[in-house]
Structures are given as C-alpha cells and as structure tokens.
ZATI-814060 format. One record per residue (C-alpha): residue in three letters; x, y, z. Coordinates in steps of 0.02 Angstrom, whole numbers, plus 50000, padded with zeros to 5 digits. Layout:
N
+---------+-------+-------+-------+
: residuo :     x :     y :     z :
+---------+-------+-------+-------+
:     ALA :     X :     Y :     Z :
...
+---------+-------+-------+-------+
***
This chain:
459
+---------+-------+-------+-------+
: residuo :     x :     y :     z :
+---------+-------+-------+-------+
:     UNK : 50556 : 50184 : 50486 :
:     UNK : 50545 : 50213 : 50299 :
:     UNK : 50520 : 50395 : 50256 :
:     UNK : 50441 : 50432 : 50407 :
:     UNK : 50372 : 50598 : 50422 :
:     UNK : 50301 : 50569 : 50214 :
:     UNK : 50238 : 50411 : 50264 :
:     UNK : 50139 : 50471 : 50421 :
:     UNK : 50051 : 50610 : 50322 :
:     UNK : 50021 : 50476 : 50179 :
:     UNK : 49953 : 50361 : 50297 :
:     UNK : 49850 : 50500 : 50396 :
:     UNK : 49793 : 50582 : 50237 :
:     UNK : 49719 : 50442 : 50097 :
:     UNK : 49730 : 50557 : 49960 :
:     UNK : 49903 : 50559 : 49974 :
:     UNK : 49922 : 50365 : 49972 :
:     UNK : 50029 : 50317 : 49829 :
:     UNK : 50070 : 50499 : 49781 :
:     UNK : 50237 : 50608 : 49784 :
:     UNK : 50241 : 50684 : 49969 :
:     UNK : 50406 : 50803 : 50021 :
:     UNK : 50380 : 50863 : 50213 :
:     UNK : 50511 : 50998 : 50268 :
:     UNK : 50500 : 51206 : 50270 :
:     UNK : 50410 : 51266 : 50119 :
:     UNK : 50453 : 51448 : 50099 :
:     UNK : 50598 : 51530 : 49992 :
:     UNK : 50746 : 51460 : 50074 :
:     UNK : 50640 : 51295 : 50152 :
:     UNK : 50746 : 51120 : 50165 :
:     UNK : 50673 : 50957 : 50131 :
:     UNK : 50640 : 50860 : 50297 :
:     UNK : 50596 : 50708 : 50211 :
:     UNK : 50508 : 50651 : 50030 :
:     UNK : 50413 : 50489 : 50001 :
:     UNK : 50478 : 50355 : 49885 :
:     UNK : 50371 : 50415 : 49742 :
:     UNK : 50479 : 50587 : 49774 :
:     UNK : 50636 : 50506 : 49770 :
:     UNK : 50613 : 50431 : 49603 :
:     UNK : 50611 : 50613 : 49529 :
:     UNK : 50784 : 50671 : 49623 :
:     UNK : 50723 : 50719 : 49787 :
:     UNK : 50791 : 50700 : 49932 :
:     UNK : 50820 : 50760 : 50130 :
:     UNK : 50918 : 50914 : 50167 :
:     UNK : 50886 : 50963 : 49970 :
:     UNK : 50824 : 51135 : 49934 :
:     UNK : 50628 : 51152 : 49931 :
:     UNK : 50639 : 51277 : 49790 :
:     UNK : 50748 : 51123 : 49700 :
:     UNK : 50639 : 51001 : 49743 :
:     UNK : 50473 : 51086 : 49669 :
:     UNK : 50585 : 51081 : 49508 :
:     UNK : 50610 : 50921 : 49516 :
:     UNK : 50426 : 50852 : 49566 :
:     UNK : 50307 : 51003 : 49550 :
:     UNK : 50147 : 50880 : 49573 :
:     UNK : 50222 : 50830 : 49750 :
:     UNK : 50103 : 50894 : 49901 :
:     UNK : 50233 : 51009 : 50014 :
:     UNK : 50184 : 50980 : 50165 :
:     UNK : 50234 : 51070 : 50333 :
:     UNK : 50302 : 50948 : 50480 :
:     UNK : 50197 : 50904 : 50632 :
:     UNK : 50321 : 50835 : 50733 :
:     UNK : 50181 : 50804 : 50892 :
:     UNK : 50091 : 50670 : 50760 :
:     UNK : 50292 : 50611 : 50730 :
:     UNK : 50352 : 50618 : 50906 :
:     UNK : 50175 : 50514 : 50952 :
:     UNK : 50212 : 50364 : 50821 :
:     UNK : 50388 : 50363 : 50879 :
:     UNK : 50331 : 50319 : 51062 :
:     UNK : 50240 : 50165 : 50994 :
:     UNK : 50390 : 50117 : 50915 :
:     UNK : 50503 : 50136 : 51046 :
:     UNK : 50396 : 50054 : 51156 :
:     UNK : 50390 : 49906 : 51016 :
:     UNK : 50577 : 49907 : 51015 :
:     UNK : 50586 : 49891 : 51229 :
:     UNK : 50465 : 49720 : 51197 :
:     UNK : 50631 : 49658 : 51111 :
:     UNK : 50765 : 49728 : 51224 :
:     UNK : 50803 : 49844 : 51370 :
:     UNK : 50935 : 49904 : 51276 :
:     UNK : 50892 : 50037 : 51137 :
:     UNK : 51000 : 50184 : 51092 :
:     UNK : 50887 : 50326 : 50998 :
:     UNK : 50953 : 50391 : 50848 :
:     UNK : 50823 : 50505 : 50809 :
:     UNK : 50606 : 50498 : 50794 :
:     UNK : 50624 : 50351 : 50698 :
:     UNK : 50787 : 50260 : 50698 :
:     UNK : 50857 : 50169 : 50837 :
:     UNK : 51008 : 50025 : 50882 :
:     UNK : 50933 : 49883 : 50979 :
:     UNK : 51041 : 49757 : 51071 :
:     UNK : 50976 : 49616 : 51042 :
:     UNK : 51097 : 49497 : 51174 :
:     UNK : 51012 : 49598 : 51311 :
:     UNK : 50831 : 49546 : 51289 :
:     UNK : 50773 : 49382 : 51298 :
:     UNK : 50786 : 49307 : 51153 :
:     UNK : 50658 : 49167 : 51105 :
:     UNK : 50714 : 49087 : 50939 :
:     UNK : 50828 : 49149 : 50802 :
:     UNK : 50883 : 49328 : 50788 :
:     UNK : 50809 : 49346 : 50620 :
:     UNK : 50647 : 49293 : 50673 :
:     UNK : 50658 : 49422 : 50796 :
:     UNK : 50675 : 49568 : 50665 :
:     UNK : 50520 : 49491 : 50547 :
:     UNK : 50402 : 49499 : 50709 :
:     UNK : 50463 : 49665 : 50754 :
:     UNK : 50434 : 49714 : 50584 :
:     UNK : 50260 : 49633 : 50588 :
:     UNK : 50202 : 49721 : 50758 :
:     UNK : 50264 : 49896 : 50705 :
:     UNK : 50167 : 49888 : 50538 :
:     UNK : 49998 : 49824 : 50670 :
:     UNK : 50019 : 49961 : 50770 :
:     UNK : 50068 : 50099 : 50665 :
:     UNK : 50003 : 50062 : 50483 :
:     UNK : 50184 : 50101 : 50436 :
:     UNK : 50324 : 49993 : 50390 :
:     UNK : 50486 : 49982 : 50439 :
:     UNK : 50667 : 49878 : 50401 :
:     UNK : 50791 : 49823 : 50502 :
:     UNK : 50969 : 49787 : 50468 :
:     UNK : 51029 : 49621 : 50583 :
:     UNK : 51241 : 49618 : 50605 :
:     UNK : 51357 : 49605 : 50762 :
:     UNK : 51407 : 49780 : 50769 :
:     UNK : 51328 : 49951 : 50750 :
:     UNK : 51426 : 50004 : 50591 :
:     UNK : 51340 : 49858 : 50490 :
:     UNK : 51175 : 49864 : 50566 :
:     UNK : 51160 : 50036 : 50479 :
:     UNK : 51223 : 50010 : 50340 :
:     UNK : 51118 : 49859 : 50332 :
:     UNK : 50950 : 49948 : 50376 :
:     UNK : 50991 : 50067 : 50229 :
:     UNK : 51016 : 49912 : 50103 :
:     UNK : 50848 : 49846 : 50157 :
:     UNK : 50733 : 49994 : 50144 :
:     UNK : 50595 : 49991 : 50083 :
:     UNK : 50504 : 49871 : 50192 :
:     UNK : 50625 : 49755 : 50196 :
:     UNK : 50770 : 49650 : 50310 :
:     UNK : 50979 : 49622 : 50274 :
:     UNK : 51047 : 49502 : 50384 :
:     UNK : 51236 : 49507 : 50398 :
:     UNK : 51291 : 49346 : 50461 :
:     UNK : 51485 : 49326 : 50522 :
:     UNK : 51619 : 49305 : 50369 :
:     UNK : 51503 : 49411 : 50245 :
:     UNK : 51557 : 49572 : 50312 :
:     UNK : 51666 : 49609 : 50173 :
:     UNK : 51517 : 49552 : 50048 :
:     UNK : 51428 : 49698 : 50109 :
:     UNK : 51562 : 49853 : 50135 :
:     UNK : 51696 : 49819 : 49979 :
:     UNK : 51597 : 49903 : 49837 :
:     UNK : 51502 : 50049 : 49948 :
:     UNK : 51574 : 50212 : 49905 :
:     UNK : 51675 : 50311 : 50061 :
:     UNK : 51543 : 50430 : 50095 :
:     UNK : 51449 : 50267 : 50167 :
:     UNK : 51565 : 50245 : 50337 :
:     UNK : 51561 : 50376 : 50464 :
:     UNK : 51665 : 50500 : 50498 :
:     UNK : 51703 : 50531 : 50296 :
:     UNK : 51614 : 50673 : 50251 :
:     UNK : 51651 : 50792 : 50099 :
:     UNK : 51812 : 50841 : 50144 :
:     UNK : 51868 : 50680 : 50187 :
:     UNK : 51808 : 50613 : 50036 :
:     UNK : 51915 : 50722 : 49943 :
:     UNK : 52056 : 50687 : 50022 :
:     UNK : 52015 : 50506 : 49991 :
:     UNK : 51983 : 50546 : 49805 :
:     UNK : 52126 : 50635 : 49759 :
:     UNK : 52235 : 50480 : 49819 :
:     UNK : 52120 : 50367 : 49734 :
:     UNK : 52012 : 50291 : 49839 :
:     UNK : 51820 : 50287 : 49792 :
:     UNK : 51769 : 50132 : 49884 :
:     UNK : 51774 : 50052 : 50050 :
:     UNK : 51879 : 49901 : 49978 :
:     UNK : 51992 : 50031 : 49905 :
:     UNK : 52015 : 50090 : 50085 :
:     UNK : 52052 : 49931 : 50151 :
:     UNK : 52162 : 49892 : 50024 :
:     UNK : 52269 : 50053 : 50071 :
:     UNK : 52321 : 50001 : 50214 :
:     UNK : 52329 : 50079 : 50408 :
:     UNK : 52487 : 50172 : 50362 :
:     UNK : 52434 : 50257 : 50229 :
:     UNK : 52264 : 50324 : 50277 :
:     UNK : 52375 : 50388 : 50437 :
:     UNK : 52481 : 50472 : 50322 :
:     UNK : 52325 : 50549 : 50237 :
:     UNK : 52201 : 50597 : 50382 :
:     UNK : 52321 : 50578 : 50547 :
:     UNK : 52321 : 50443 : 50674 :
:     UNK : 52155 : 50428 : 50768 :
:     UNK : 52058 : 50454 : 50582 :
:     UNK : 52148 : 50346 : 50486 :
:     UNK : 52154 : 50218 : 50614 :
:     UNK : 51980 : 50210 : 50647 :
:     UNK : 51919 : 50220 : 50439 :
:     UNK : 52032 : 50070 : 50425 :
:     UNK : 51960 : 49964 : 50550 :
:     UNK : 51776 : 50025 : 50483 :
:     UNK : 51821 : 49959 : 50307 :
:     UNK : 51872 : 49791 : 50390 :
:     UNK : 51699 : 49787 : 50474 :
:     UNK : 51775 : 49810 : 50646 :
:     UNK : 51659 : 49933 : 50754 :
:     UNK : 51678 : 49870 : 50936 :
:     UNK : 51551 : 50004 : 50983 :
:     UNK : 51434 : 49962 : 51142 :
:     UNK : 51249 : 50014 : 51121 :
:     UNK : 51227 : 50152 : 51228 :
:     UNK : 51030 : 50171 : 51294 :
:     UNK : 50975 : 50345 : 51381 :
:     UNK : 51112 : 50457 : 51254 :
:     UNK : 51105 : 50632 : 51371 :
:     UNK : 51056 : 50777 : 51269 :
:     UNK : 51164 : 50918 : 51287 :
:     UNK : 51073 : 51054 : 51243 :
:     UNK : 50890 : 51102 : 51175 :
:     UNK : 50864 : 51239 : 51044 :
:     UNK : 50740 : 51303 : 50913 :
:     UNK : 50785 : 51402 : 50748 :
:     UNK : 50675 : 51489 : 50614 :
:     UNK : 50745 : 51541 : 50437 :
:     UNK : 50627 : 51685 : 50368 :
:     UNK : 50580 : 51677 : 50199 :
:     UNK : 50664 : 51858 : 50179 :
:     UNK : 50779 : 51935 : 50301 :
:     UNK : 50716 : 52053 : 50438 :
:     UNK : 50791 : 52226 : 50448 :
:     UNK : 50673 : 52303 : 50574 :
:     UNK : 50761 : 52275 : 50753 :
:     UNK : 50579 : 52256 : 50816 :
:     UNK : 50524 : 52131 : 50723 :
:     UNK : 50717 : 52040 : 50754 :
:     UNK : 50666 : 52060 : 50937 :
:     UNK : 50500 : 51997 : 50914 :
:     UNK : 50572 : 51822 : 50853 :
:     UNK : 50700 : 51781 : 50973 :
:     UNK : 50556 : 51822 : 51100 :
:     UNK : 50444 : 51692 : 51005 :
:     UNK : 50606 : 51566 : 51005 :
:     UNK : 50627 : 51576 : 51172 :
:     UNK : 50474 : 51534 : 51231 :
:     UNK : 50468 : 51379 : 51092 :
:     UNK : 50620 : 51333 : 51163 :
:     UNK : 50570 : 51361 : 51359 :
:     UNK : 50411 : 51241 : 51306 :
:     UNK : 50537 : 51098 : 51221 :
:     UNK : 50653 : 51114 : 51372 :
:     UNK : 50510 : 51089 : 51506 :
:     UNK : 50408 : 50962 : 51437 :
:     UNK : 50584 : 50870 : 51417 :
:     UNK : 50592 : 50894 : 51603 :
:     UNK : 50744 : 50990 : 51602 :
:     UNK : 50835 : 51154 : 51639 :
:     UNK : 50981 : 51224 : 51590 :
:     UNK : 51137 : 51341 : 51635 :
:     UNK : 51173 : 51426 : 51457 :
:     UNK : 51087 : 51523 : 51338 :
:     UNK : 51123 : 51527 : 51189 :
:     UNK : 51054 : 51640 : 51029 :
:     UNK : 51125 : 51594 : 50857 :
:     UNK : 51106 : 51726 : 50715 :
:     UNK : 51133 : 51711 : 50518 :
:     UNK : 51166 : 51867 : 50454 :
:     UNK : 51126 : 51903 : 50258 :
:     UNK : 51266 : 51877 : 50186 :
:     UNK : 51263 : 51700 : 50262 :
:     UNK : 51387 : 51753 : 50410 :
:     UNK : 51327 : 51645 : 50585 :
:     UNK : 51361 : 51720 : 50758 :
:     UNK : 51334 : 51626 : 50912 :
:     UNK : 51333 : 51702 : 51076 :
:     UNK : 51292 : 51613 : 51256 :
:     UNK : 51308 : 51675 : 51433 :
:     UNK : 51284 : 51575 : 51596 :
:     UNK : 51175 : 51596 : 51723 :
:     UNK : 51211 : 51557 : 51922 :
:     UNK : 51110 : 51425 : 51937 :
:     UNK : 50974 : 51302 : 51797 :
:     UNK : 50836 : 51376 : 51756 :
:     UNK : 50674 : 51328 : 51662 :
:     UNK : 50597 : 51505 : 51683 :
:     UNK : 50524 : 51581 : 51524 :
:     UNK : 50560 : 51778 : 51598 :
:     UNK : 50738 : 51738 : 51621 :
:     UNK : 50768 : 51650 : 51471 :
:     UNK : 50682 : 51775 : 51372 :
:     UNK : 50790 : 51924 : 51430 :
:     UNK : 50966 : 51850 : 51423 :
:     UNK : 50914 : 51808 : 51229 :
:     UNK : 50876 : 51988 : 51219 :
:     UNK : 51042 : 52040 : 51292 :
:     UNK : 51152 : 51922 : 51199 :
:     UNK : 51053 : 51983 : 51035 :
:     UNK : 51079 : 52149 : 51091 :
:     UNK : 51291 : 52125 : 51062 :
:     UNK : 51262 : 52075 : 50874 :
:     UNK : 51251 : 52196 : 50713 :
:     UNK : 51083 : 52134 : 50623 :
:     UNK : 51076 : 52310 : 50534 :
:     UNK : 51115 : 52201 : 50360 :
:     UNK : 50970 : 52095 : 50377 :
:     UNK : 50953 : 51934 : 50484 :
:     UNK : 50901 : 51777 : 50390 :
:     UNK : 50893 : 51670 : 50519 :
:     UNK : 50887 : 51663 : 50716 :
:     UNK : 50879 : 51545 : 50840 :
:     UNK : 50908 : 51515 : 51033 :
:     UNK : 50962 : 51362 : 51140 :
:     UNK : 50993 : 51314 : 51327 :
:     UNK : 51132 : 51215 : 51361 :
:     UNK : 51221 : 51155 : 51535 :
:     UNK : 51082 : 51040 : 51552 :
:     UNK : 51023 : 50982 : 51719 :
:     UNK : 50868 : 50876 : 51799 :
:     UNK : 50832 : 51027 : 51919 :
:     UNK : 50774 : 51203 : 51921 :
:     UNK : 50885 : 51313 : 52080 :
:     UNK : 50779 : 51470 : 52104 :
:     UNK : 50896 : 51614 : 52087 :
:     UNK : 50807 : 51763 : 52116 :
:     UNK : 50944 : 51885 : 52133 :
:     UNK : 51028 : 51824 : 51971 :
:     UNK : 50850 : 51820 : 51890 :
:     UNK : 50798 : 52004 : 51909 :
:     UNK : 50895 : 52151 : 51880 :
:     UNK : 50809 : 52245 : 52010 :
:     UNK : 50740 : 52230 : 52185 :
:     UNK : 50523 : 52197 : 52193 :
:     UNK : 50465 : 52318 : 52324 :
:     UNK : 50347 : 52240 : 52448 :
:     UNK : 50181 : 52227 : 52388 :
:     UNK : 50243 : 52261 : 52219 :
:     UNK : 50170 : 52130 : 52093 :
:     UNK : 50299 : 52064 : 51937 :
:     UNK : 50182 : 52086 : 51778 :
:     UNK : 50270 : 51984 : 51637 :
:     UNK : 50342 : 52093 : 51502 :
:     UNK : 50245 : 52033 : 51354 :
:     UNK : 50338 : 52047 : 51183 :
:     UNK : 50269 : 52213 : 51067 :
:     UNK : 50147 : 52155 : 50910 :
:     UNK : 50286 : 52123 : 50753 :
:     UNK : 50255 : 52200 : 50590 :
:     UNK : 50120 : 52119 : 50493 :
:     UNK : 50205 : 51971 : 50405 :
:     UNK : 50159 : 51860 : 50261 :
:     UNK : 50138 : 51713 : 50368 :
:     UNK : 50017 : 51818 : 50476 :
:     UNK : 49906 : 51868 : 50319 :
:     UNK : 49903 : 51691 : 50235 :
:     UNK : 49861 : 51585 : 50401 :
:     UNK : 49847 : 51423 : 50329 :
:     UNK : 49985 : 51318 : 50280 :
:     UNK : 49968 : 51163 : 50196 :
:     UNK : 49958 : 51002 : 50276 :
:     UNK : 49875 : 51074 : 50428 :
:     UNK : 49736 : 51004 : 50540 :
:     UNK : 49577 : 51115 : 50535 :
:     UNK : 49394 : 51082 : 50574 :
:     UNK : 49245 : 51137 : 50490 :
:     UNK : 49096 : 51176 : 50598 :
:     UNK : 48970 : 51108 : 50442 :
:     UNK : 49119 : 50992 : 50353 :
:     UNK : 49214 : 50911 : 50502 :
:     UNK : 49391 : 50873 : 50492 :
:     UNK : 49530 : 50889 : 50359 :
:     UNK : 49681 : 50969 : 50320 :
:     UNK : 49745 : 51126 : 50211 :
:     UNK : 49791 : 51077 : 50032 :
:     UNK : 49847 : 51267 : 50013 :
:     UNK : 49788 : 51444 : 50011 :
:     UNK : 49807 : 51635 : 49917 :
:     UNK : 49740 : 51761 : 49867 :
:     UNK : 49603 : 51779 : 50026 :
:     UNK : 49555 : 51609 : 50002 :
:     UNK : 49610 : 51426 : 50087 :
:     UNK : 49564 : 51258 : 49998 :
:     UNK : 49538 : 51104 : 50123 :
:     UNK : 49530 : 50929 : 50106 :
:     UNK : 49403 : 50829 : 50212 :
:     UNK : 49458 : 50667 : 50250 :
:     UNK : 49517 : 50570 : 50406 :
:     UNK : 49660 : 50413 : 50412 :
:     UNK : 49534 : 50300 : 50434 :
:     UNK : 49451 : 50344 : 50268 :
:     UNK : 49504 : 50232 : 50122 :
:     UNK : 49479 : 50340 : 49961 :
:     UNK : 49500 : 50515 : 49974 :
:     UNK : 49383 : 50662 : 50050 :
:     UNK : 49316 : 50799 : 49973 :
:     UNK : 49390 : 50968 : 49934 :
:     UNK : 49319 : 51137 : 49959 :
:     UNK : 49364 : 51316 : 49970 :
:     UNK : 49337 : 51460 : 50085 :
:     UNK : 49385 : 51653 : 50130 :
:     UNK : 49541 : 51620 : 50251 :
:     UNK : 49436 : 51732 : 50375 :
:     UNK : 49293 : 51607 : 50379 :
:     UNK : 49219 : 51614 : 50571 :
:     UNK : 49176 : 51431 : 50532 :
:     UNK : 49354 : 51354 : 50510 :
:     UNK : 49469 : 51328 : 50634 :
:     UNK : 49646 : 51246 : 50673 :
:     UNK : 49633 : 51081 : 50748 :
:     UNK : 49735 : 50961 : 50862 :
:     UNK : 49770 : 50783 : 50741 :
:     UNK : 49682 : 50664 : 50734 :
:     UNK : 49743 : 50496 : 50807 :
:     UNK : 49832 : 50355 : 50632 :
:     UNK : 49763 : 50230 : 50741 :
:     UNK : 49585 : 50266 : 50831 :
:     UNK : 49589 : 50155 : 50996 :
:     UNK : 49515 : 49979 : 50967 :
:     UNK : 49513 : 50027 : 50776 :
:     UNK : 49609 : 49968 : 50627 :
:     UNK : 49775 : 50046 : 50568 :
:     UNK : 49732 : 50136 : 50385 :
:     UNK : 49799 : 50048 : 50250 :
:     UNK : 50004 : 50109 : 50212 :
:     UNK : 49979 : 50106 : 50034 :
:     UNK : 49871 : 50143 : 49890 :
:     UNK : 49725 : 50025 : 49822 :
:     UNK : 49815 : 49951 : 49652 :
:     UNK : 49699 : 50062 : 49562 :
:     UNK : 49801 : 50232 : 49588 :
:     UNK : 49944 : 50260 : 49494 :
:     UNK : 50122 : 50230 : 49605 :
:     UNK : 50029 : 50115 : 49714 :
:     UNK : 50054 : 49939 : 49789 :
:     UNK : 49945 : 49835 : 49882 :
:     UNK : 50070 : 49706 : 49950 :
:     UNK : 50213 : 49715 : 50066 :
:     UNK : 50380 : 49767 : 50017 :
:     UNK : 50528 : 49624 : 49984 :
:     UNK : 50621 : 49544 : 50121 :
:     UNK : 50790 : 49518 : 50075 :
:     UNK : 50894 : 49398 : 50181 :
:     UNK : 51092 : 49356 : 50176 :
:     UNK : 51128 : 49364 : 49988 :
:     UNK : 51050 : 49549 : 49990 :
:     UNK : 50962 : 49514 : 49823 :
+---------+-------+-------+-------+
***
C-alpha cells in the first residue's frame, strides 16, 4: 500500500486530500510513522524525527495513528490478496508476499497484479503497487520501484537490469555497519558487489554473510513464501515527552502498559509464558528484564504484578524516558495457575478485589485531551476530527470520508459537555462509494487520475 497510514487519514479526512500529511508520535521526542507523498517532497520520511520533520514541512497536518481504522483496511486487503492465492506471508498492516503458483491462476501473471490493483483501489479508495519477479528479494525491491500507484514486472534474464546500479543499503541484511564495511573497500553498488566476488565479501563479512550478499546481488533468493509467520512475542511501549522521576507516576505507566498489552495479547487470541518490561533510562541507557511464569497466561492481575516486580529491580531515580512491557513464550492456551498466580492463600469466603493502579500526577496529556487527528462528535455539529488544541480551547473539523470538499471548522473550551471522543467512522459506508484517493485538480498537489504503470523497461 502506498503510504498507508497518510493515505487512510487523507482518504478519511477530504481536507487533507492533496495536502502534506506525516502520521507518527507528535510530542518532543515523537518518530514519524509514515508521511504522504506531498511530505516526502520536502525531506520527510518514516522513522525521521517529528521535531525534524516540522522543520522540514511546518504546513504538514501531524496526525496521531489509529491503527483500529489501519488494522480494519488491512483485513480488506488481505482478504483481496487470499482471492489471488492461499499463500500470503504478512509483512506488516500493509505489505505482504503473495505466491502466485499456488492460486489458480487464470491468464497472465501480470494481469493478475493490474486486477488486484484495480479491486484494492474499489474496495478501499486507496491504491496500491505491486512488484511481479520469481523470488522474494526482487518482488520487493520491485514494489519499491513502482510506488506510487504503479507495477514493475521483472521477467527472467532482467534481473541484473534491475539490482546493478541500486546502492547496498537496498539488499537485506546490509545495514549501516555493513555498509561501511562495504564502503571502505569500495563498494557502493550492488554490481560492485557482484563484481567482488564470493571470496572477497567472505573475507570482509565472514562466511554465511558474505555468501548470502553475493548470491542477493546475483538475484538468487531461493526463499519459500512462508503464510501464518508465528509471532513471538506481543508488547507495547510509550516514550514520554519528558522523563518521569516520580516512582509513582513510573508505576502508574507500566500498569497502563500492561493492561494495553494484556488487551493486544487477548484479542490476538494468545497467552504467553514471559514478561517482559523494557526501560530507557535518561541518559538513553535500555534495560530489559523478563521472568517466566509456570504456566501461559492471559490474566491482566498477573501480568500486571510481575511488570511491577521486574520494574521494581531497575534504578529509574535518573529519570525514565521510556517504558514498555511484552509477553513472550507465546502459546494458543491459557493453564490456570493459581498457586503461581497469587502470592498468598484466599481464605474461604474471601472475595479477590482487583488492585486498581493509584491516580498519576496530573500530566500534560491529561490537561490538553485532544490530540489531533482524533474522532469526536458534536452533539449540535456531528462528526469530525481534532485539527489541534491549547490554551483551554480544541479546534475541530467537521467532515466525514464520504464528503468531497472539506467540512467546516470550529472551536470550543476542551471541557465542552457537548463534545465527545468517537469510534471512526467506516472509508467505505456499506453499499456506498469509496471517497475519492485524491484531490479535485483544483487544489494545489492534487491529481485526479491514476498513478503510472510501469511494466518491464521500469520507465
């Protein structure tokens, strides 16, 4: 999918069509998630800095993520993706390998990829591109040539065509330090790393490295697709916009992260063996520590208090900048433990009251409520979404994704009885119309018309 997350909130928000969106955390020390393509033309770009970023395009709209909208377009693309094949391997939300041999095939492989193309942008309003070769190395690197909107097809003998003048960074497995390595003995490109030879990439990186970037940069990547990849382990983390010193308010979090994470774990219909709380200390320092437990367990209570006793064995007197908590050990089964699960014995009769976690210091993010891109409802407006808010005062938009020119904008106290938070609203209502996944030619950055297919010459 092409800029996913931006392009959701473009397409579920129509002031927003055609306009500079970055997604991702927005406070002090927030990461980009994801930026439009009108973003990207001013420098920004995923896992960038959101302080950077509002350097670089300060007329973006920074929006949170709302990863139930993303998670509920991803299902209609996955289920898109099983028309074609049985055989999908899940990347992430919005990236997948599809084997192709394993479906049923009706016609050429290319046409194929242009229907799937066609039904994902019916169903979704969003568009997406596809990269067509015989192994999974190519594929990717072929989906990346084609975006925006667009297909590569990488037919047998043009391998070479493709990989020889991509830099190194493009094959996996060569990340920064790698790439150094690579640098320093002269190699920039992937033709320069075919050109080296096995021997001397082995002499550079060792055996099973070198061995496997030199088949890479010969297009070799025997690689099955694997469907159903198990997860290992599900975790949550927060970074706080400053770092927490009180050990009440430290407490307070991992109680809130467990019970995020106790929610992701059971609606994944999982448990899990190991706990696991990660802490970032301020002077960027990262402690992990895990302990495990008898038996799986999906229980909130017992999840909750091994975090508290693993957090209990790390100095956060320096300030904590961010936490976070996991459960690994995964397993399709809960095995009630009780003995391992409480520390002491319930007397008959007794009732177990669940300990709830103390009220944390007030917070910024308590005072200012609203963050933007959020769903609210109006009880006299309707529906719309936070632009922004400060200073005792939140400005919404009111507009829906089935609108086609942009709502109205109005401004209220943030302790208006009359506004509320909202669940979102549906891209595509059932038995409507997608909304349209880009701007009317009249707004600036726009375009009305599909993005270019590009076949085997990669024009």
């Amino acid at each position: 999918m092409d800029a996913f997350f931006a392009a959701v909130e473009q397409a579920a928000k129509p002031s927003l069509r055609g306009k500079p969106v970055v997604v991702g955390g927005l406070g002090n020390r927030g990461v980009v998630a994801t930026a439009s393509y009108e973003a990207r033309v001013h420098g920004v770009h995923s896992a960038m800095a959101t302080a950077h970023a509002r350097r670089l395009c300060p007329n973006a709209a920074y929006l949170i993520p709302r990863f139930g909208v993303y998670r509920q377009i991803s299902e209609i693309v996955m289920a898109l993706l099983a028309e074609v094949s049985p055989l999908i391997e899940p990347l992430s939300l919005d990236e997948a390998f599809v084997d192709l041999e394993a479906g049923e095939l009706a016609g050429d492989p290319r046409a194929v990829a242009v229907g799937l193309r066609s039904r994902i942008r019916a169903a979704t309003g969003l568009t997406a591109s596809v990269g067509l070769a015989g192994s999974k190395l190519l594929a990717k690197i072929a989906s990346e040539q084609a975006k925006p909107d667009g297909l590569v097809v990488v037919r047998p003998g043009s391998e070479r065509a493709l990989l020889d003048p991509l830099p190194v960074r493009t094959l996996w497995g060569v990340g920064p330090a790698t790439a150094e390595h690579l640098r320093k003995a002269g190699i920039l490109t992937v033709a320069e790393i075919a050109q080296a030879g096995e021997a001397e990439l082995v002499r550079l990186l060792g055996k099973a490295h070198g061995t496997s970037l030199h088949a890479m940069a010969a297009g070799l990547d025997n690689r099955p697709v694997v469907a159903d990849r198990d997860v290992k382990s599900i975790s949550v983390e927060d970074t706080f916009d400053s770092d927490l010193h009180d050990r009440a308010h430290v407490r307070y979090e991992i109680d809130r992260l467990a019970d995020r994470c106790v929610q992701r774990l059971r609606g994944a219909g999982r448990s899990g063996r190991t706990v696991v709380v990660k802490v970032r200390r301020y002077d960027f320092s990262t402690l992990t520590r895990s302990e495990t437990l008898r038996a799986p367990t999906d229980d909130l209570s017992v999840v909750r208090e091994t975090a508290r006793r693993l957090l209990e064995a790390v100095d956060t007197t320096g300030g904590v900048r961010l936490l976070g908590v996991g459960v690994a050990g995964l397993a399709d089964f809960t095995q009630e433990d009780l003995f391992a699960q409480h520390a002491g014995a319930q007397e008959p009769g007794e009732e177990i009251v669940p300990e709830l976690p103390a009220a944390p210091p007030p917070q910024p993010e308590q005072v200012h409520r609203w963050l933007p891109g959020q769903d609210v409802v109006h009880e006299e407006f309707g529906a719309g979404w936070v632009q922004g808010s400060g200073v005792g005062r939140v400005t919404v938009r009111f507009e829906v994704p089935s609108d086609t020119a942009p709502g109205r904008v109005r401004t209220f106290p943030v302790d208006d009885p009359a506004l509320a938070h909202a669940e979102p609203l549906p891209l595509v209502p059932p038995g409507g119309q997608s909304p349209p996944a880009t701007s009317p030619k009249s707004w600036s950055g726009g375009s009305s018309g599909p993005g270019p297919e590009r076949g085997t010459s990669m024009s």
